[in-house]
mmCIF file of the C-alpha atoms, coordinates in Angstrom:
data_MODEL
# 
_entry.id   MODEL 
# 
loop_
_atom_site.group_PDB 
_atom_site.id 
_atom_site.type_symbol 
_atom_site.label_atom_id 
_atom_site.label_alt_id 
_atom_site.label_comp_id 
_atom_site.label_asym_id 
_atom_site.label_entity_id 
_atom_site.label_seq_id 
_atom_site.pdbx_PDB_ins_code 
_atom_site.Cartn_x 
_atom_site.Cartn_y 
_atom_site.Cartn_z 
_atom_site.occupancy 
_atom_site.B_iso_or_equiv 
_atom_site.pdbx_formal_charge 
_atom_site.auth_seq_id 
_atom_site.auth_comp_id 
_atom_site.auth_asym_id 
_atom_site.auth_atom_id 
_atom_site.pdbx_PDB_model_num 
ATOM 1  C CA . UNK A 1 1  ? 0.000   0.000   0.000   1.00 0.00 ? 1  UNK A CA 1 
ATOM 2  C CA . UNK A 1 2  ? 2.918   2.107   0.448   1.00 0.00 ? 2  UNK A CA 1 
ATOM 3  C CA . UNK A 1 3  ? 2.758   2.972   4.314   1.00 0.00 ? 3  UNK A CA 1 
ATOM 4  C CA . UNK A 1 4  ? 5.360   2.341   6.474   1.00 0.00 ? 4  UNK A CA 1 
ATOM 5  C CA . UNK A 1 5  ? 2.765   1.786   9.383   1.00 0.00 ? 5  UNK A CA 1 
ATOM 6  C CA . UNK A 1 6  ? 0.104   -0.625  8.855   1.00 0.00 ? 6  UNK A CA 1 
ATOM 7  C CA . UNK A 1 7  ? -2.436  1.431   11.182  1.00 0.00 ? 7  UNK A CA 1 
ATOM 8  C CA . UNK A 1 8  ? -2.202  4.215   8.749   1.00 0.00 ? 8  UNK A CA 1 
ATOM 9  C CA . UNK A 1 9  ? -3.521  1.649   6.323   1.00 0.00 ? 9  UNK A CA 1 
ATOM 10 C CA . UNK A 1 10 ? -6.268  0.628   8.625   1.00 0.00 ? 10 UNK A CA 1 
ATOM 11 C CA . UNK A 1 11 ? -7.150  3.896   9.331   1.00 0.00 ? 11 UNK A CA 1 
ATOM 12 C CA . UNK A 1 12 ? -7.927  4.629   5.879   1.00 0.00 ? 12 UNK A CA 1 
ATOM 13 C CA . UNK A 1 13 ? -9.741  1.622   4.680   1.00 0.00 ? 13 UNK A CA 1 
ATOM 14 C CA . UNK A 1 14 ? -11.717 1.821   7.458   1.00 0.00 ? 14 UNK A CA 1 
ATOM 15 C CA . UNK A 1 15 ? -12.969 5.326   7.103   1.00 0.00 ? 15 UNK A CA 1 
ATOM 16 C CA . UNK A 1 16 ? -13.616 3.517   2.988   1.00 0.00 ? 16 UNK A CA 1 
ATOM 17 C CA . UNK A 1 17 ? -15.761 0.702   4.614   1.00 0.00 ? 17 UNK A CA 1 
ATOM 18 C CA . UNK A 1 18 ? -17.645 2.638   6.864   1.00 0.00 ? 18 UNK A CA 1 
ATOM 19 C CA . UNK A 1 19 ? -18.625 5.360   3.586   1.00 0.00 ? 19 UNK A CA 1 
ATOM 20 C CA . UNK A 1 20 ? -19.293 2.067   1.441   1.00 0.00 ? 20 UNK A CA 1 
ATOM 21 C CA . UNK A 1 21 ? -21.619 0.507   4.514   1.00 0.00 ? 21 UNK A CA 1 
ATOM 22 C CA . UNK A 1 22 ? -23.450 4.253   4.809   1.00 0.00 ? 22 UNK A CA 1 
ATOM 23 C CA . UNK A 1 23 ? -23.878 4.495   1.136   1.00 0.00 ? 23 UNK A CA 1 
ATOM 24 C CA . UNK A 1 24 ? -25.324 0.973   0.913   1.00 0.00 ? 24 UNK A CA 1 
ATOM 25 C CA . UNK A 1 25 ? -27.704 1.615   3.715   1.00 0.00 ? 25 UNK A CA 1 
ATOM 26 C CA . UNK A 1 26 ? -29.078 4.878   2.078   1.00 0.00 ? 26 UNK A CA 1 
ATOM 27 C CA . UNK A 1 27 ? -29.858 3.116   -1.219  1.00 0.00 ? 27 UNK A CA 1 
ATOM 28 C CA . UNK A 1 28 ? -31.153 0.309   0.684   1.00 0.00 ? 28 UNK A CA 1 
ATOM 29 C CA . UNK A 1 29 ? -33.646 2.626   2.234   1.00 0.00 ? 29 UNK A CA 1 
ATOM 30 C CA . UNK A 1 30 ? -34.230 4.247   -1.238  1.00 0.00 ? 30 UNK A CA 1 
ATOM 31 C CA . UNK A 1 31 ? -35.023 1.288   -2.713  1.00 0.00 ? 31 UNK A CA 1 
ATOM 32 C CA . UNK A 1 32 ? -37.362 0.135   -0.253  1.00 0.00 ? 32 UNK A CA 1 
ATOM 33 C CA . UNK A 1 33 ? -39.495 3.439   -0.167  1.00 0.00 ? 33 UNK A CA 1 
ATOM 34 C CA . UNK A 1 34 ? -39.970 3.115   -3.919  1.00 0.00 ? 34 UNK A CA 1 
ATOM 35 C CA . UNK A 1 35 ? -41.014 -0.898  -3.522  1.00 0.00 ? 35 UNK A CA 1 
ATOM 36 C CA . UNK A 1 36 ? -43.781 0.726   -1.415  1.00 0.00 ? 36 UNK A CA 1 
ATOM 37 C CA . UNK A 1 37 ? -44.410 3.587   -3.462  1.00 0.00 ? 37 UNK A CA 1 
ATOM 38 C CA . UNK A 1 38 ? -44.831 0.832   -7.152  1.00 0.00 ? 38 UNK A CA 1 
ATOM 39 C CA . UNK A 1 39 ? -47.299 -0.998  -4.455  1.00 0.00 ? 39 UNK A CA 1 
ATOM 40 C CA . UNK A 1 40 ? -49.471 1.564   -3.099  1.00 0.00 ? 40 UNK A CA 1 
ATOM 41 C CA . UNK A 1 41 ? -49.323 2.366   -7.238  1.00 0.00 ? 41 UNK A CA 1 
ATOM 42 C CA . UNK A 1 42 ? -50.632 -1.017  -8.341  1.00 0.00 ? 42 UNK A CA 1 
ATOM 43 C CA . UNK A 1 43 ? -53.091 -1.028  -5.587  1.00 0.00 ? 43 UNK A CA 1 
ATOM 44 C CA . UNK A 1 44 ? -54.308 2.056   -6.827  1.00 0.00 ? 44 UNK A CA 1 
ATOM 45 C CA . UNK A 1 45 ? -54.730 0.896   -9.893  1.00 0.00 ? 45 UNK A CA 1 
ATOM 46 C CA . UNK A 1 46 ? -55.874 -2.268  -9.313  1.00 0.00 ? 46 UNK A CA 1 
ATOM 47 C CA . UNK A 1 47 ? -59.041 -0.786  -7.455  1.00 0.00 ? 47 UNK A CA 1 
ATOM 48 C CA . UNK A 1 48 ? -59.528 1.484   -9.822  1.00 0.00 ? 48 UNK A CA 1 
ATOM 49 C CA . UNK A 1 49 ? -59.721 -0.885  -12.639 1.00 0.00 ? 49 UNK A CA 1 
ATOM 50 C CA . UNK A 1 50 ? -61.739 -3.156  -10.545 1.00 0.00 ? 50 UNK A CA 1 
ATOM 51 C CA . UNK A 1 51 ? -63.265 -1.892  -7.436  1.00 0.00 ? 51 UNK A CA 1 
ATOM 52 C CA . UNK A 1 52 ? -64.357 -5.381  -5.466  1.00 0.00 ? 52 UNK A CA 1 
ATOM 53 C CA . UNK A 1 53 ? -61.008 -6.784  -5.991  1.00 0.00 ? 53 UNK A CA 1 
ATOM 54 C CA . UNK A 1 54 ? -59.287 -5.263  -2.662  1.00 0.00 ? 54 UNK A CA 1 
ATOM 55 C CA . UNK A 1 55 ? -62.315 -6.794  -0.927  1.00 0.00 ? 55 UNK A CA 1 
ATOM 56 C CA . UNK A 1 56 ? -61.567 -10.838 -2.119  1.00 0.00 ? 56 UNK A CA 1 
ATOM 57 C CA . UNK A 1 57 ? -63.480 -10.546 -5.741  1.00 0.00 ? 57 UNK A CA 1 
ATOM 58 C CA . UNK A 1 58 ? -62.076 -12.179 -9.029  1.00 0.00 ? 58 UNK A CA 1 
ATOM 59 C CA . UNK A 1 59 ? -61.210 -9.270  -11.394 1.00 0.00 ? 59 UNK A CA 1 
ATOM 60 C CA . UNK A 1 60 ? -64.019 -9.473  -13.477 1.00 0.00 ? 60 UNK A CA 1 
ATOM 61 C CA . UNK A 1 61 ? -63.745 -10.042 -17.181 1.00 0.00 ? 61 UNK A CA 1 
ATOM 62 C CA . UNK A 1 62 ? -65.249 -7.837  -19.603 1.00 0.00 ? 62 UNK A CA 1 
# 
């Protein structure tokens, strides 16, 4: 790595990790409010296109 301690080196891929692990967790979190956002979506949708379904109707057939 070119340091002549190896804490230095340590030190520095630590601080790396740690950024990596925050980053990950953010997008994590990203992703998972948009998974709920597409569902509330579909939901929408779905009871629009067929209002009894939310209630345990077949989607009726036109």
């Amino acid at each position: 790595m070119g340091h002549s301690n190896i804490q230095t080196t340590l030190n520095i891929y630590n601080h790396v990790t740690k950024k990596a692990k925050q980053n990950f967790e953010k997008q994590f979190a990203n992703f998972a409010t948009f998974k709920k956002l597409i569902q509330k979506l579909i939901h929408s949708m779905n009871k629009k296109r067929n209002p009894l379904a939310h209630k345990g109707f077949p989607i009726l057939k036109k």
